[in-house]
N, C-alpha and C positions, 0 to 999 in steps of 0.2 A: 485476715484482711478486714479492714473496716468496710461497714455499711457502705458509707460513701464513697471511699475508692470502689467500691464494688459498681457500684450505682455507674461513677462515672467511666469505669472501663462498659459496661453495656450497652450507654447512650454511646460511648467512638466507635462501639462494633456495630451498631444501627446506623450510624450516620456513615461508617465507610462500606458497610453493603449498601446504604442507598448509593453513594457516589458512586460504586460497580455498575450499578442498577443505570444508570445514565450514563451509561459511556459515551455513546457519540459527543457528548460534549466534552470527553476527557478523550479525544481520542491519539492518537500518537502516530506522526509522521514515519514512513516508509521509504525505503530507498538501497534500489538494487544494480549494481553495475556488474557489465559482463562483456571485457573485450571489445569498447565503443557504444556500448549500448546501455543509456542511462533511464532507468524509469525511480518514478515516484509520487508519493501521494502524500499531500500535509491537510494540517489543519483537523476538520472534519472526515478527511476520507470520502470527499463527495465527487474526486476526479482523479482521475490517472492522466501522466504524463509522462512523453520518451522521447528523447534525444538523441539523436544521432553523434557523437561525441569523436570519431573517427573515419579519417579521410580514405577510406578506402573500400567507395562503390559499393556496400552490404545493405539491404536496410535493416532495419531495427524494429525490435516490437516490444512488447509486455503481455506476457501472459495474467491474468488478474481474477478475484474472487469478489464479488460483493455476496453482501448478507443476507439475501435471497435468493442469488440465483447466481452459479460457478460456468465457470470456462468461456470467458470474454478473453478478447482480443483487439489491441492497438498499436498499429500499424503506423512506423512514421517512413515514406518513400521519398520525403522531399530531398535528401541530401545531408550531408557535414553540414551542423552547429545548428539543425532546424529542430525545434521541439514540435512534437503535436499533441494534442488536449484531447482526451476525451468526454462522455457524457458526462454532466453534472446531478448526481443524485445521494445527498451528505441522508435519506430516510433509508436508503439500499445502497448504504456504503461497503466502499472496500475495505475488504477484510484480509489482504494479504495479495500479492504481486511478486511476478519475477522480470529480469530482462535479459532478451536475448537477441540476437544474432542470427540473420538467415544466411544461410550456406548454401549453395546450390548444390547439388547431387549430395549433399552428404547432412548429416544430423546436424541441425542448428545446436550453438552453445546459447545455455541459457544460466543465469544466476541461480542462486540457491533461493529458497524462496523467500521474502518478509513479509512479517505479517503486524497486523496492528495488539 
């Protein structure tokens, strides 16, 4: 291998551990559906969102992780085709979400999980 090929495979492996290095700004949109119940988070990862996508009286949530601190919870009760938003924080982003389905007397179904 020549000098300079050498040279410049070192500087792409230093320039793509920095981009690692800065993810939030590379971060990658989420998205989880489960039997009417749509969550997701783009962009940044600085918010979660869920939808209720299914006419039939359940409500819907998202179970979700940000980067500091695990097992949050978002709650949408409004009804069929309502979205609800939650906090906005792209410095203690989300790091992975699911969506599920409340059941009454019995185990809610919830999606497999996505993560960023």
């Amino acid at each position: 291998m020549s000098t300079t090929r050498g040279k410049k495979i070192a500087a792409l492996t230093i320039i793509g551990a920095a981009l690692v290095g800065a993810s939030p700004a590379f971060a990658g949109d989420m998205y989880a559906y489960r039997n009417g119940s749509e969550a997701w988070s783009r962009g940044t990862n600085g918010q979660v969102a869920v939808k209720d996508a299914k006419a039939d009286s359940r409500e819907v949530y998202s179970e979700y992780h940000r980067r500091y601190t695990d097992d949050h919870e978002l709650r949408n009760s409004s009804g069929y085709g309502t979205i609800v938003y939650g906090p906005f924080d792209s410095t203690n982003y989300v790091r992975a979400l699911k969506a599920c389905v409340a059941i009454n007397f019995q185990p809610d179904e919830c999606s497999a999980w996505s993560y960023r």
